[in-house]
N, CA, C and O atoms as a GROMACS GRO file, in nm:
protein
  480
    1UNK      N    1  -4.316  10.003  18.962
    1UNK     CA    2  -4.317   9.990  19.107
    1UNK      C    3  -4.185   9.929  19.152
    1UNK      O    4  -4.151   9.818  19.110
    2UNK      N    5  -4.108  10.002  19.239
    2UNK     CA    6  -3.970   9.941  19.346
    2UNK      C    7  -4.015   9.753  19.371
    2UNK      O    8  -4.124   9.696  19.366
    3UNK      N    9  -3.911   9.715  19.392
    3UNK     CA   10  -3.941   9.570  19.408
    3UNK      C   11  -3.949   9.589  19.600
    3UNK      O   12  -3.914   9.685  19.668
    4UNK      N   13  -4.016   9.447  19.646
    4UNK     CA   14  -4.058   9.478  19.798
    4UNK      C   15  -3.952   9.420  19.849
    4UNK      O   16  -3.886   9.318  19.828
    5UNK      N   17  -3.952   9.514  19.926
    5UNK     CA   18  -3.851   9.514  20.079
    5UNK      C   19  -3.843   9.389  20.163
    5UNK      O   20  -3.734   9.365  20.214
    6UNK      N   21  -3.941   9.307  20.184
    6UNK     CA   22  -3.968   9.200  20.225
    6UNK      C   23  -4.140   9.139  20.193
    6UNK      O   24  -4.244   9.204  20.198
    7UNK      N   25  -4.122   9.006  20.162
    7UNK     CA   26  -4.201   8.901  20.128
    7UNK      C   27  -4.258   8.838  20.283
    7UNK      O   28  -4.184   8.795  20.372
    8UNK      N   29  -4.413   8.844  20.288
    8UNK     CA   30  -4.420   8.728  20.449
    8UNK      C   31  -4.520   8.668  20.349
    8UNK      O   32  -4.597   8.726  20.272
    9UNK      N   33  -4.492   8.497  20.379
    9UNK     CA   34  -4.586   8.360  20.322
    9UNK      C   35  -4.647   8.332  20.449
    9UNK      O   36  -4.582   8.312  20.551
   10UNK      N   37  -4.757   8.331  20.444
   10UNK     CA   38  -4.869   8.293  20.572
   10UNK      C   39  -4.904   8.186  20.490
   10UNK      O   40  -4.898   8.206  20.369
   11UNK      N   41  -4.943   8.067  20.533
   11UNK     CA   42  -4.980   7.940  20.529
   11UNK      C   43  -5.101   7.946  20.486
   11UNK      O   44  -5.176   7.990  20.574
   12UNK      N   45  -5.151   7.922  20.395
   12UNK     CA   46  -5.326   7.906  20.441
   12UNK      C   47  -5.409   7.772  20.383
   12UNK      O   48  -5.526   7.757  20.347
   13UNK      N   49  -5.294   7.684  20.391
   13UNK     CA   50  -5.302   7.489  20.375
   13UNK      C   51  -5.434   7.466  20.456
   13UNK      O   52  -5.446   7.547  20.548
   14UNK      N   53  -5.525   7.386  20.447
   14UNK     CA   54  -5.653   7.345  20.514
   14UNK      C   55  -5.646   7.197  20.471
   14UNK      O   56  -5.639   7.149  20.358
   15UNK      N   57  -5.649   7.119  20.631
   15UNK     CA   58  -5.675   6.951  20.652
   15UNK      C   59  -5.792   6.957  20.721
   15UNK      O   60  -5.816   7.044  20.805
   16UNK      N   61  -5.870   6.863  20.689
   16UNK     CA   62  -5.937   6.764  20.750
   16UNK      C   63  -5.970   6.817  20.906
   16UNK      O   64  -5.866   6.870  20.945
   17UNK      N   65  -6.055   6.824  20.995
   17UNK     CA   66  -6.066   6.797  21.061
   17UNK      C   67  -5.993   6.669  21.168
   17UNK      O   68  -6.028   6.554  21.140
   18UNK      N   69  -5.899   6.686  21.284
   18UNK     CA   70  -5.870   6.565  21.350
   18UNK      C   71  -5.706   6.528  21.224
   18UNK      O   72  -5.649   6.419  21.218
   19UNK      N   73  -5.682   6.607  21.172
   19UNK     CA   74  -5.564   6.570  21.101
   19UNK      C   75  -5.470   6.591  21.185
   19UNK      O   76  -5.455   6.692  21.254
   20UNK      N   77  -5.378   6.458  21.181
   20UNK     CA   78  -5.261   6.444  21.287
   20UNK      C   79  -5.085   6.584  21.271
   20UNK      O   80  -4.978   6.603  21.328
   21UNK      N   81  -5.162   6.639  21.160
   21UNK     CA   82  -5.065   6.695  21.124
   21UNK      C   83  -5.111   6.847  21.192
   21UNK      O   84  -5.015   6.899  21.246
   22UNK      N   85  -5.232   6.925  21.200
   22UNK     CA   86  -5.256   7.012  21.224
   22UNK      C   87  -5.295   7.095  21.061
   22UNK      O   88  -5.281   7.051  20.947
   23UNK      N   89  -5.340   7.212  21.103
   23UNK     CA   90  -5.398   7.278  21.010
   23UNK      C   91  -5.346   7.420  21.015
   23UNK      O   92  -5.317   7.477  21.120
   24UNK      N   93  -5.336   7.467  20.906
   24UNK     CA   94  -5.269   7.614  20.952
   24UNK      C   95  -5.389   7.732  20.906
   24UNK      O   96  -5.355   7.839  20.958
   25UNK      N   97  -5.523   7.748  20.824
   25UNK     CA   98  -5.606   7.781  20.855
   25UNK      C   99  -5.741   7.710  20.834
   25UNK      O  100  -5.812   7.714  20.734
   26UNK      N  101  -5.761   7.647  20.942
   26UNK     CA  102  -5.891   7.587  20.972
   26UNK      C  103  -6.018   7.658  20.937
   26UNK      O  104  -6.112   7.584  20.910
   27UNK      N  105  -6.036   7.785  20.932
   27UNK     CA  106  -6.154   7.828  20.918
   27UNK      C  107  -6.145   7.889  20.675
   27UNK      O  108  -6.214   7.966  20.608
   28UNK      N  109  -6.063   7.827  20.650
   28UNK     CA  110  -6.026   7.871  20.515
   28UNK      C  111  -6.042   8.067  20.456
   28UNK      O  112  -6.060   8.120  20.346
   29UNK      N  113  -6.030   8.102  20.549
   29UNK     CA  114  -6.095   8.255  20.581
   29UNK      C  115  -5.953   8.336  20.548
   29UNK      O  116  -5.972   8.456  20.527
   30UNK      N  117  -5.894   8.317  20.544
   30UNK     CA  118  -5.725   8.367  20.568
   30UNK      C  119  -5.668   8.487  20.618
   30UNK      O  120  -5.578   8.561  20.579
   31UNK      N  121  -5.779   8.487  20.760
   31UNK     CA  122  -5.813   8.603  20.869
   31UNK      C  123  -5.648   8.674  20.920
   31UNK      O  124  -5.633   8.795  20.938
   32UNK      N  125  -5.521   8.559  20.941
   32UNK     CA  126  -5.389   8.594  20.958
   32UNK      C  127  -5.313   8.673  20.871
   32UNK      O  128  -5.237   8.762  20.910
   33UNK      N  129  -5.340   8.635  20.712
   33UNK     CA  130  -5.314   8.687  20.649
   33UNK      C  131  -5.384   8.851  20.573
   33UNK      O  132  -5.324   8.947  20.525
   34UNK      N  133  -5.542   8.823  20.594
   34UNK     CA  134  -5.571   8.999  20.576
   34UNK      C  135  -5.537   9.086  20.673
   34UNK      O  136  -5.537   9.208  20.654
   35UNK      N  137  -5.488   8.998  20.849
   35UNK     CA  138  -5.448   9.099  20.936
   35UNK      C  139  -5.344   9.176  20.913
   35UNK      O  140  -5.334   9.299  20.914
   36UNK      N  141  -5.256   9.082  20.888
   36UNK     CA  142  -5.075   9.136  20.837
   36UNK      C  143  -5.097   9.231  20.718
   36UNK      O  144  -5.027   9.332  20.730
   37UNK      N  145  -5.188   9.229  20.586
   37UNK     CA  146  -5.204   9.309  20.500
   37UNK      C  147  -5.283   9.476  20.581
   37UNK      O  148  -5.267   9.589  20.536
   38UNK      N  149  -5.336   9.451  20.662
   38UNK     CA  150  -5.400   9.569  20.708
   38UNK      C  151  -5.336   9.648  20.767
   38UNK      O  152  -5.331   9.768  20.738
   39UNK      N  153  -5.259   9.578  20.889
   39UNK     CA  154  -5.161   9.636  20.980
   39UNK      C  155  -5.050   9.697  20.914
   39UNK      O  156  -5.012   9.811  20.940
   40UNK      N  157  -4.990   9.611  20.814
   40UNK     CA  158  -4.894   9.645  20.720
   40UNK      C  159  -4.961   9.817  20.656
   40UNK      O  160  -4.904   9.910  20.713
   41UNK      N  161  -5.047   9.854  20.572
   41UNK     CA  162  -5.126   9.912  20.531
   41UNK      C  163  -5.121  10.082  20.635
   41UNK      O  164  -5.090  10.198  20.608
   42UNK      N  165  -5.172  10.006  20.760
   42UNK     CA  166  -5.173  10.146  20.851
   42UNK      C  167  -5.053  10.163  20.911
   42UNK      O  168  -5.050  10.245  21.003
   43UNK      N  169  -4.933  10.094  20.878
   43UNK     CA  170  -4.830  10.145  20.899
   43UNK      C  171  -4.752  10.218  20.782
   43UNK      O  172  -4.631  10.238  20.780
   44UNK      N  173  -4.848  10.255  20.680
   44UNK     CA  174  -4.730  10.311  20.590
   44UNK      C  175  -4.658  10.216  20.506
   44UNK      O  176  -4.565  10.264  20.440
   45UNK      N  177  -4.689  10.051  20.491
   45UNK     CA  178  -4.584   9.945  20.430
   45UNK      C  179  -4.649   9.870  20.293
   45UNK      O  180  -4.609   9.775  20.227
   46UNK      N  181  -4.776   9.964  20.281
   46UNK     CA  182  -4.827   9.913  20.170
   46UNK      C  183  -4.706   9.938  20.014
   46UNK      O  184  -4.661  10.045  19.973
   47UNK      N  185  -4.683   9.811  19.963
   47UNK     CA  186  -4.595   9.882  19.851
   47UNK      C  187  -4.454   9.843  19.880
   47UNK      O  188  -4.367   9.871  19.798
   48UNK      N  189  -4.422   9.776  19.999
   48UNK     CA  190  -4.243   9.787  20.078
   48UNK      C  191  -4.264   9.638  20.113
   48UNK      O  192  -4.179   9.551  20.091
   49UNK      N  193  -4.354   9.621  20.154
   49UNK     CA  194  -4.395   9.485  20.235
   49UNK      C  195  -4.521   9.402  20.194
   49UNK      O  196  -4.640   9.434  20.204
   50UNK      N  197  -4.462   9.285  20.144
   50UNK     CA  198  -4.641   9.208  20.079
   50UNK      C  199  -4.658   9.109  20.152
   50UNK      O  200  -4.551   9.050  20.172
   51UNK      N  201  -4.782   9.044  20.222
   51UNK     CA  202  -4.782   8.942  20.290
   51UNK      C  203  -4.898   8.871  20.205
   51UNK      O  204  -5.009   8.914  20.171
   52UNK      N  205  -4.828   8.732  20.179
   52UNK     CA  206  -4.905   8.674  20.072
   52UNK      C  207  -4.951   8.551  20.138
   52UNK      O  208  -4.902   8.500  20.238
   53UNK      N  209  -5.061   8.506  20.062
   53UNK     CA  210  -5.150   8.384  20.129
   53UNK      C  211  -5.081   8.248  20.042
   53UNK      O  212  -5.124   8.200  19.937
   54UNK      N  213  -4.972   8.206  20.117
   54UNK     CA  214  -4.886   8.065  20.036
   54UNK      C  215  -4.999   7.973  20.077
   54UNK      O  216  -5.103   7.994  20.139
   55UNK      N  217  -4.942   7.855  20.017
   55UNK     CA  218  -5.003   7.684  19.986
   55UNK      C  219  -4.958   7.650  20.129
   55UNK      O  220  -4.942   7.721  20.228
   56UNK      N  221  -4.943   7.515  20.108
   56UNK     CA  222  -4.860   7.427  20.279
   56UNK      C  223  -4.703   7.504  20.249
   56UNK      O  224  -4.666   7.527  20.134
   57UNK      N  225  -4.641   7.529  20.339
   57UNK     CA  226  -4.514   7.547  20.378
   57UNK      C  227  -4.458   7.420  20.433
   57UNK      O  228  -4.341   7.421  20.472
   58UNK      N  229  -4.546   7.284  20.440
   58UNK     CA  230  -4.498   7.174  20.531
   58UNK      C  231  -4.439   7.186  20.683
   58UNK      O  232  -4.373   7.102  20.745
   59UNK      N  233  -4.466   7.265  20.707
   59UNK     CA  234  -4.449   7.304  20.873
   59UNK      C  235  -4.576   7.277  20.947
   59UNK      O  236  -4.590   7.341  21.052
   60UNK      N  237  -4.689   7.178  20.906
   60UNK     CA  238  -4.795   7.164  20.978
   60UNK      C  239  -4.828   7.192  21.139
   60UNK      O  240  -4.926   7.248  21.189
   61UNK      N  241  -4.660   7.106  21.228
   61UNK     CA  242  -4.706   7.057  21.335
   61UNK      C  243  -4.671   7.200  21.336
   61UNK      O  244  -4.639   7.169  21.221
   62UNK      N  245  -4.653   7.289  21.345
   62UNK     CA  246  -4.629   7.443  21.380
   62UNK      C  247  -4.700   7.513  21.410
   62UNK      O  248  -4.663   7.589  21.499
   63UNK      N  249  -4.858   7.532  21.350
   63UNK     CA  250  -4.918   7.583  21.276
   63UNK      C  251  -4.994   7.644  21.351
   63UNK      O  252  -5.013   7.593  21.462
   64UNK      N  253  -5.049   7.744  21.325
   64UNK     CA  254  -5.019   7.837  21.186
   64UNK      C  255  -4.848   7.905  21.177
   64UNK      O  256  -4.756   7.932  21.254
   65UNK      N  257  -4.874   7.909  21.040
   65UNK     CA  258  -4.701   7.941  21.025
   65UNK      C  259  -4.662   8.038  20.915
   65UNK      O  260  -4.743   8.073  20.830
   66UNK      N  261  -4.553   8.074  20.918
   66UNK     CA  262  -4.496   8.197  20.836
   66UNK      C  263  -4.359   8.230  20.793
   66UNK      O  264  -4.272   8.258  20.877
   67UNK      N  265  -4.343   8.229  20.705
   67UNK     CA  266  -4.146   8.243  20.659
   67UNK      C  267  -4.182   8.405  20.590
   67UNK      O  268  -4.281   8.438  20.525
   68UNK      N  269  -4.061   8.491  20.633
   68UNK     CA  270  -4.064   8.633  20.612
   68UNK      C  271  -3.974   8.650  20.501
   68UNK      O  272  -3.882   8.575  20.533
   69UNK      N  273  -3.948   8.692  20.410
   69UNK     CA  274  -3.780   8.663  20.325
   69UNK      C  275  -3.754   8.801  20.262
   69UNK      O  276  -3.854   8.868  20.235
   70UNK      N  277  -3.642   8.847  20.237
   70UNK     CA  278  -3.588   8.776  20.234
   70UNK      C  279  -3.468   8.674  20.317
   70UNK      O  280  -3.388   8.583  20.293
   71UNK      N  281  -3.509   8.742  20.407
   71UNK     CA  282  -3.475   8.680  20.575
   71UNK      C  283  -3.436   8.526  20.582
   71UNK      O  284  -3.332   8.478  20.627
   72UNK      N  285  -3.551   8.457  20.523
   72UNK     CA  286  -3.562   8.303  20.573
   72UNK      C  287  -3.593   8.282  20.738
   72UNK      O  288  -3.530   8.190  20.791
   73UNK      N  289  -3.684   8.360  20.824
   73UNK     CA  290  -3.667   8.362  20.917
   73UNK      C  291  -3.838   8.302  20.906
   73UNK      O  292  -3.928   8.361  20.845
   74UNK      N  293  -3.851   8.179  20.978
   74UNK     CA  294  -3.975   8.088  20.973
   74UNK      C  295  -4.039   8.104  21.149
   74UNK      O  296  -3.973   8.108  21.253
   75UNK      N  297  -4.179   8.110  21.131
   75UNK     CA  298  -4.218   8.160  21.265
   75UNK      C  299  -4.362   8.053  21.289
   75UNK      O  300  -4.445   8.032  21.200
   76UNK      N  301  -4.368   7.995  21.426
   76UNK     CA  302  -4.490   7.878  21.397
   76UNK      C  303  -4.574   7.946  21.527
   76UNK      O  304  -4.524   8.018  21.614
   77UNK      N  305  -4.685   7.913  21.518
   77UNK     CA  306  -4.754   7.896  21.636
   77UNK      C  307  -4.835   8.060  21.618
   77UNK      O  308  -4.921   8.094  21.699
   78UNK      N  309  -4.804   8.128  21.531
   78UNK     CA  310  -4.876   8.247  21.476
   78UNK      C  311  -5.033   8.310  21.570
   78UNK      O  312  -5.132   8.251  21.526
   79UNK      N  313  -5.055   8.373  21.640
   79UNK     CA  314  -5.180   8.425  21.625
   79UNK      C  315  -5.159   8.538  21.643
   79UNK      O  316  -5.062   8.594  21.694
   80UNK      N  317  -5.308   8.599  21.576
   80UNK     CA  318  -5.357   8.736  21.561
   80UNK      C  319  -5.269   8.827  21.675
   80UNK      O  320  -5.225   8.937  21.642
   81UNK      N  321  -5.253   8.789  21.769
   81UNK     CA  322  -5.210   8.902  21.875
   81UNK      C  323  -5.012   8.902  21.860
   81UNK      O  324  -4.928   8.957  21.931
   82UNK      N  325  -5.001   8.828  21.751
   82UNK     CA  326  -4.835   8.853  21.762
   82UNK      C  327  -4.820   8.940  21.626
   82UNK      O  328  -4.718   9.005  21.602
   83UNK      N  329  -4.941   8.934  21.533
   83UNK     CA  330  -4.902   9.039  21.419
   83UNK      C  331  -4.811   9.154  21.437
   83UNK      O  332  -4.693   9.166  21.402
   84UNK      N  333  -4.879   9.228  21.491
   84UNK     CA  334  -4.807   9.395  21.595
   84UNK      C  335  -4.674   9.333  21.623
   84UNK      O  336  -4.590   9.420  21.601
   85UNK      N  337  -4.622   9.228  21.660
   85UNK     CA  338  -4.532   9.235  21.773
   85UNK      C  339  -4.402   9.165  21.580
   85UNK      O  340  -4.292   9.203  21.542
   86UNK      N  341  -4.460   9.105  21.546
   86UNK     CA  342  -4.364   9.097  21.421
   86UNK      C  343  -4.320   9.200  21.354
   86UNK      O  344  -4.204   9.220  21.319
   87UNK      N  345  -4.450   9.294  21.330
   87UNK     CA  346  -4.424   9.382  21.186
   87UNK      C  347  -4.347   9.472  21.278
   87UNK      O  348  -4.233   9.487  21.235
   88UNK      N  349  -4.370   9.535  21.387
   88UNK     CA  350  -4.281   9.608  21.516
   88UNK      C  351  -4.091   9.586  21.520
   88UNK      O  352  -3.986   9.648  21.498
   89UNK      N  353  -4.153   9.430  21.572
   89UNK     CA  354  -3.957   9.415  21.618
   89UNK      C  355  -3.898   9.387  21.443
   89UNK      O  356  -3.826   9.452  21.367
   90UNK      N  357  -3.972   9.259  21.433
   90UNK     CA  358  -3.890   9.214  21.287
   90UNK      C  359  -3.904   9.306  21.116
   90UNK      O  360  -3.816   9.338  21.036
   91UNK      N  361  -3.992   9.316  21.114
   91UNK     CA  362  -4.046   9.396  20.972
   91UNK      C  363  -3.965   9.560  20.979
   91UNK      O  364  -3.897   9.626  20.901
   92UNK      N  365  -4.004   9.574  21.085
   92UNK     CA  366  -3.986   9.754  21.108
   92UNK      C  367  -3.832   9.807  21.192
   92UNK      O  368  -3.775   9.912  21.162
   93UNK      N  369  -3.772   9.692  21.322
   93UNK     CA  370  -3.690   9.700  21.387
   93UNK      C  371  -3.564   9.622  21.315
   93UNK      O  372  -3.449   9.664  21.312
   94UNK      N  373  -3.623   9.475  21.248
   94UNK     CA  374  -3.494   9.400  21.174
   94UNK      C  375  -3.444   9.300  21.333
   94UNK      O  376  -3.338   9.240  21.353
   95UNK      N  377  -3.532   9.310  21.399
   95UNK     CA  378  -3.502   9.211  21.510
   95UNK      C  379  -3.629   9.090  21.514
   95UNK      O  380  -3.733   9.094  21.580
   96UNK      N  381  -3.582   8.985  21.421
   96UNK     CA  382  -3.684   8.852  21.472
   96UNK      C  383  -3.766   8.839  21.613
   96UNK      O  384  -3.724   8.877  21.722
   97UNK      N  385  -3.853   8.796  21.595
   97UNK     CA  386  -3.933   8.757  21.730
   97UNK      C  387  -3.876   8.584  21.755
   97UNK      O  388  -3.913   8.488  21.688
   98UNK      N  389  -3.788   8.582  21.859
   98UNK     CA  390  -3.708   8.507  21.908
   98UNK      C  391  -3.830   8.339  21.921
   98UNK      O  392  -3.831   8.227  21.869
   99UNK      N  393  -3.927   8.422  22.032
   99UNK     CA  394  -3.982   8.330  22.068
   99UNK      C  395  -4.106   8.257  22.014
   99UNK      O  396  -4.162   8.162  22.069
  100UNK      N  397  -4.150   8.330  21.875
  100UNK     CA  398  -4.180   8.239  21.775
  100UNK      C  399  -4.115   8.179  21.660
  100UNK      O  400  -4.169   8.116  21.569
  101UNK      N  401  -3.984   8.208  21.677
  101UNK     CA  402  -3.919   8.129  21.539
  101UNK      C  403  -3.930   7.988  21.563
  101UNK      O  404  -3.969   7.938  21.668
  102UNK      N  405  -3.892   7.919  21.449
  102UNK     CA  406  -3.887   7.763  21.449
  102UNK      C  407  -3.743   7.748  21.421
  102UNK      O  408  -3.661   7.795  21.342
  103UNK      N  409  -3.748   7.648  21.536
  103UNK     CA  410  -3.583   7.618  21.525
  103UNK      C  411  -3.540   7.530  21.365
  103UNK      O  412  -3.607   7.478  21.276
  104UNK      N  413  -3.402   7.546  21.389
  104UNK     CA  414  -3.343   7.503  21.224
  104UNK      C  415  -3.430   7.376  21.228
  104UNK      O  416  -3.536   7.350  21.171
  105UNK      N  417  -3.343   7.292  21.326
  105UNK     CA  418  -3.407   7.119  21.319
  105UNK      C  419  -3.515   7.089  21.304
  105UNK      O  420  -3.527   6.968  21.323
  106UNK      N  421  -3.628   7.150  21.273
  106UNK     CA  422  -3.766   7.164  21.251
  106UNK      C  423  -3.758   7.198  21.090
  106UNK      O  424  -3.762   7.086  21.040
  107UNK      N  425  -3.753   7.255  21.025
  107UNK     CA  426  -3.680   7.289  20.917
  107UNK      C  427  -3.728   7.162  20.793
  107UNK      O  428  -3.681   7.051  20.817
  108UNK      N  429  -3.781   7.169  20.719
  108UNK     CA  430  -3.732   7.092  20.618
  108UNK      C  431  -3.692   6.959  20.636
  108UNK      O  432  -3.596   6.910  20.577
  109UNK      N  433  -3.768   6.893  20.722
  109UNK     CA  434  -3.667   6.743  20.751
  109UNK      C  435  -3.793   6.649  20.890
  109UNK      O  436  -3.854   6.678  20.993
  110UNK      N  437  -3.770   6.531  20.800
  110UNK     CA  438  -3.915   6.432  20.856
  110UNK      C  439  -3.812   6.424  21.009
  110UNK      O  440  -3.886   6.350  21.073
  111UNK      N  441  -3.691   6.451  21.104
  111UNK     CA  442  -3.678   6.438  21.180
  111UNK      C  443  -3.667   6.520  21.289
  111UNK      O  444  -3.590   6.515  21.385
  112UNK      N  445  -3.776   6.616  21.255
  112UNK     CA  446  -3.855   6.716  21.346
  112UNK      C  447  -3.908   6.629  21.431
  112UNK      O  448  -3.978   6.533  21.398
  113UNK      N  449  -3.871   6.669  21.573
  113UNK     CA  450  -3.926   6.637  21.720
  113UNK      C  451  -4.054   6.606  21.704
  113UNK      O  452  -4.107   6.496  21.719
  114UNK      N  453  -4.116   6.736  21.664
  114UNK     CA  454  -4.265   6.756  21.650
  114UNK      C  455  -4.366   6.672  21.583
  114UNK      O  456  -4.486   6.668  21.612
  115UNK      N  457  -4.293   6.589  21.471
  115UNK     CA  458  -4.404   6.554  21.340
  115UNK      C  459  -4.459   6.471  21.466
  115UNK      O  460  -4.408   6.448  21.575
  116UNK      N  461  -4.591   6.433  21.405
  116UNK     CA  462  -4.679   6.358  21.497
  116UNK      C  463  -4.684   6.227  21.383
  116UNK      O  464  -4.710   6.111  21.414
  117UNK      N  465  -4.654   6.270  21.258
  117UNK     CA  466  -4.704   6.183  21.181
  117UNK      C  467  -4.616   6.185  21.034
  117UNK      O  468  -4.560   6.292  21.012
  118UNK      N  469  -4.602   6.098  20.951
  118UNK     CA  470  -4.511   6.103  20.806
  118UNK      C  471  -4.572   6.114  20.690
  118UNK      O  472  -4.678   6.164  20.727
  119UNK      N  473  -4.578   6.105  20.601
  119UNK     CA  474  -4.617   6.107  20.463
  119UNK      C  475  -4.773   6.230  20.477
  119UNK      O  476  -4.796   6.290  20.371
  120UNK      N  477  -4.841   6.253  20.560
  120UNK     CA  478  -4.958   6.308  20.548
  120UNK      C  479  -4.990   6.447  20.485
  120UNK      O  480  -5.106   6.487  20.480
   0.00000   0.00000   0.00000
């Protein structure tokens, strides 16, 4: 088998209820991630494109969240109704969805605007 065209890591980390950090799938179901496999699927990308169910990405306050690669292009705030609009512009067009990326400074680093909280 060809090696894939692009990699998407969907989050599917589960906290606590009331966790200050947020949760990226609360219902442990990993409903974001069989969507992207399906959609992917009826577009013809089965085989080109794998969207895999990662651990924490540490992007909690984001969440739900997603890094596409080999891009490195990280996307927070995820729901079901932006699937279409990723695999469309970014997957299929090569144009990121602007207005879910996560900015750099969010990135890898406890001095994200966002954290609500440290070590958690």
């Amino acid at each position: 088998m060809p090696k894939f065209e692009k990699h998407i890591f969907i989050c599917g980390n589960q906290r606590p209820p009331g966790n200050p950090r947020g949760c990226c799938d609360p219902t442990g179901e990993a409903k974001l991630q069989k969507l992207f496999k399906q959609k992917l699927a009826e577009r013809g990308l089965k085989g080109k494109v794998r969207a895999n169910q990662a651990g924490c990405l540490d992007q909690c306050e984001h969440g739900p969240n997603l890094v596409v690669y080999p891009d490195a292009v990280w996307y927070g705030h995820v729901t079901d109704a932006d699937v279409d609009e990723i695999i469309e512009s970014h997957i299929i067009a090569g144009k990121p969805v602007d207005r879910l990326r996560l900015a750099d400074g969010c990135l890898n680093t406890a001095a994200c605007e966002h954290r609500k909280s440290s070590g958690q």
